[in-house]
N, C-alpha and C positions, 0 to 999 in steps of 0.2 A: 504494500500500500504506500502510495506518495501522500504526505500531509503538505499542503500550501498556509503558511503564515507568515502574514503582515508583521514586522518588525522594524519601525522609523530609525532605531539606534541604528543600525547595519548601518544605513548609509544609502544614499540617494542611487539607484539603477546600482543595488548591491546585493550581492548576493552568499546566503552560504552552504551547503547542503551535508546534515548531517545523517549517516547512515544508523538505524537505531533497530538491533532484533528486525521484527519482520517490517517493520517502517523505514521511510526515508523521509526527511524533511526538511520542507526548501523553504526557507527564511530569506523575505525577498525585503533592503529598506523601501519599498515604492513597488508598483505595481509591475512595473518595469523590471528591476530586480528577479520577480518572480519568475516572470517571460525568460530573463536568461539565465536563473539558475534552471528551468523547465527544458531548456536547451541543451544548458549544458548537461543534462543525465541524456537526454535525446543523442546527442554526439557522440558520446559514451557508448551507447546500447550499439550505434551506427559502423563504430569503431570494435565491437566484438567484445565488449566488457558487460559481462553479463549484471542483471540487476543485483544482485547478492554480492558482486565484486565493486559495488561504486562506493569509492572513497570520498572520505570529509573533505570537503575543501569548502575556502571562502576567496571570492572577487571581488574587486573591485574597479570600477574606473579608472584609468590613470588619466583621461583626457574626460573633462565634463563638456567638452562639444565637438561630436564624433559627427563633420558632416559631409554630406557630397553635392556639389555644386553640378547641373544638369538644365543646360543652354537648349530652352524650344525652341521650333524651328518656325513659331507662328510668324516673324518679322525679324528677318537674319538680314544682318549688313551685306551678306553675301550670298546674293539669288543662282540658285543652281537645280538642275532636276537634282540631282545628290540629294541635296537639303531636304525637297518635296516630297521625297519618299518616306522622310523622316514623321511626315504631319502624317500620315496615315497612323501610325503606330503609337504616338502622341495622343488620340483623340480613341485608343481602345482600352476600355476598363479592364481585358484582362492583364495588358502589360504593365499596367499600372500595381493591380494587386501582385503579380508577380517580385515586381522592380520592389515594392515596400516588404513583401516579404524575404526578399535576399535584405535587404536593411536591416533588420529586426537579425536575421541571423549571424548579420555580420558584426553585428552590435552598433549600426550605426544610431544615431538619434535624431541625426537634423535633416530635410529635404528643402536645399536651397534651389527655388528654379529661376532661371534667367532665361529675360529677353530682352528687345531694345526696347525702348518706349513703351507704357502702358497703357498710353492716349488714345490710339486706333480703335483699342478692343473698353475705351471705359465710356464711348458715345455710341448714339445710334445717326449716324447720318441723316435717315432720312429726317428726324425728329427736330435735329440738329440744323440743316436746310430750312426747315420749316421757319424755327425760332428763329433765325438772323433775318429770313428775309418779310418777316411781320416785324421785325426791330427798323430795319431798310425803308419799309413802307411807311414808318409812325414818323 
């Protein structure tokens, strides 16, 4: 049996897993925490260490901001079929849930996305058209 508990002392995306008789228990400081001590016995099992053979251990963060920077391709300084290929695969929910679940396993925490200007995509033109040229007419 695996027991999950919340323990704030541990420490923020912390984790420790102690092996107890027929129990294992993963003392996570943050919800986060618990996700990778969850993993880390998952790695373990992946790795051929049987559940009966998983040792105590505690982690910890040594970076408290694990991120990857990830450039859309909605409005690229630099227009190419290349690039265009790239907006199909951008605008699919499953590479998306994919892409955040390799994160989570790789321990990352932060999803920085870039692109140029956010102006294009924070108006609606034609709405936009409208309001200047009732401004034009007054």
């Amino acid at each position: 049996m695996i027991s999950l508990v919340l323990d704030s002392t541990t420490g923020s995306e912390s984790f420790s897993i102690s092996p107890q008789s027929s129990t294992i228990i993963i003392k996570g400081g943050d919800e986060r925490g618990l996700i990778y001590g969850s993993l880390s016995i998952a790695e373990d099992l992946r790795n051929g260490i049987a559940l009966k053979n998983i040792r105590a251990k505690k982690e910890k963060p040594y970076l408290p901001f694990r991120a990857i920077k990830f450039d859309l391709p909605w409005d690229t300084y630099r227009h190419s079929y290349a690039l265009d290929l790239h907006s199909a695969t951008c605008k699919d929910t499953s590479y998306w849930k994919a892409f955040l679940d390799m994160m989570v396993e790789n321990r990352f925490n932060t999803l920085s996305l870039w692109n140029l200007h956010p102006y294009p995509y924070l108006i609606n033109r034609k709405i936009f058209r409208k309001q200047v040229l009732s401004l034009i007419r007054k």
